[in-house]
N, C-alpha and C positions, 0 to 999 in steps of 0.2 A: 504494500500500500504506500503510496507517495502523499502523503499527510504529514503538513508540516508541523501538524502539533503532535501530533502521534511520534513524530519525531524528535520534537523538545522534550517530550515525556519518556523517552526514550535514551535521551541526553546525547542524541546526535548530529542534535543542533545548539550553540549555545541559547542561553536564558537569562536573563536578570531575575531567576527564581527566588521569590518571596517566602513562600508558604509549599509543603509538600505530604501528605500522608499518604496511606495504601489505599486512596481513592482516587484524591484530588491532587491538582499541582497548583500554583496560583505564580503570574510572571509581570513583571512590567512591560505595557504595552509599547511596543517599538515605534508608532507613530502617536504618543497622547497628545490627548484633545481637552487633557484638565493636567493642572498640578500633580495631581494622583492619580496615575490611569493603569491599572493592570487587569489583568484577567484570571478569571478562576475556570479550568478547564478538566473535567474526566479524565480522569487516565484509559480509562474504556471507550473506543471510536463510536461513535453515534452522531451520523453525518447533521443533522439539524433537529429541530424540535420537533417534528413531525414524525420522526425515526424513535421517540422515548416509547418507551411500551412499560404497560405496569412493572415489569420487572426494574424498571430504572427508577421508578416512586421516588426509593432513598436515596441515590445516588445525587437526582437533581434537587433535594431537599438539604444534601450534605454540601452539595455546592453553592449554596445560598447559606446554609448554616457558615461556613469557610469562610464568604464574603465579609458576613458579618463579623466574624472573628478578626478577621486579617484589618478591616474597617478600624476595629477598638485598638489593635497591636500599632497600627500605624498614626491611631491620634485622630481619625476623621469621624468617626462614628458623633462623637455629641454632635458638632455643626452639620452635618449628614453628608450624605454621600447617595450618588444614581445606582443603579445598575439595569443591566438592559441586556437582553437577550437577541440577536439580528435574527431572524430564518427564511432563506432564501433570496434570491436576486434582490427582489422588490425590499425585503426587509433590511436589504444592507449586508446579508451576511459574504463574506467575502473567502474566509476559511470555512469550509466544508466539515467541521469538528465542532461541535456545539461548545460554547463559549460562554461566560459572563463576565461580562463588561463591568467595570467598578471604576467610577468616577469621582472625584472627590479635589479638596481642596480651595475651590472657589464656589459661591455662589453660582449656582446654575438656573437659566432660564427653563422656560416653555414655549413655545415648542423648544425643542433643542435645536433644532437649527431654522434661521431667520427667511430663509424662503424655500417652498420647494425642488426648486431649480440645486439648491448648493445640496454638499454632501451630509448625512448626518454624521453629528459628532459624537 
């Protein structure tokens, strides 16, 4: 499989690795769009959200549990922080490896991004 996360989580790709257990990896995002941008990612491939099947229940609940952890380690959790999930084309998803986006650091608008025409952030 030629998955680029599955290959960070693999460690043979480098990572700005944050956070890791026998689930989840969590890394800083190589292009951020806030002060604090990393991602919390499966170690288990499941190409987008439309791919989770009840067996993954916990898995995407421990990714979100993670977020929130990683949120309180890094100091962002009181003033808060986004997270956002992309799926497919239209969604923005760009990596084919389902993803949580964690944003933080600044003050964030709504929409996230100022027209539809630009990219989401």
């Amino acid at each position: 499989m030629d998955c680029l996360f599955c290959k960070i989580t693999n460690k043979e790709i480098p990572a700005q690795i944050i956070y890791e257990d026998e689930h989840v990896i969590a890394f800083n995002d190589i292009n951020p769009q806030a002060p604090l941008h990393f991602l919390v990612i499966p170690k288990k491939h499941i190409s987008t959200l439309n791919d989770i099947t009840e067996d993954d229940r916990e898995l995407v609940g421990h990714m979100i549990m993670s977020a929130s952890k990683i949120a309180k380690d890094q100091g962002v959790a009181e003033n808060g922080y986004r997270t956002v999930f992309n799926c497919n084309n239209h969604g923005g998803q760009t990596v084919y490896h389902i993803h949580l986006h964690v944003l933080a650091g600044k003050s964030l608008g709504w929409p996230p991004y100022q027209d539809t025409l630009k990219q989401p952030i």
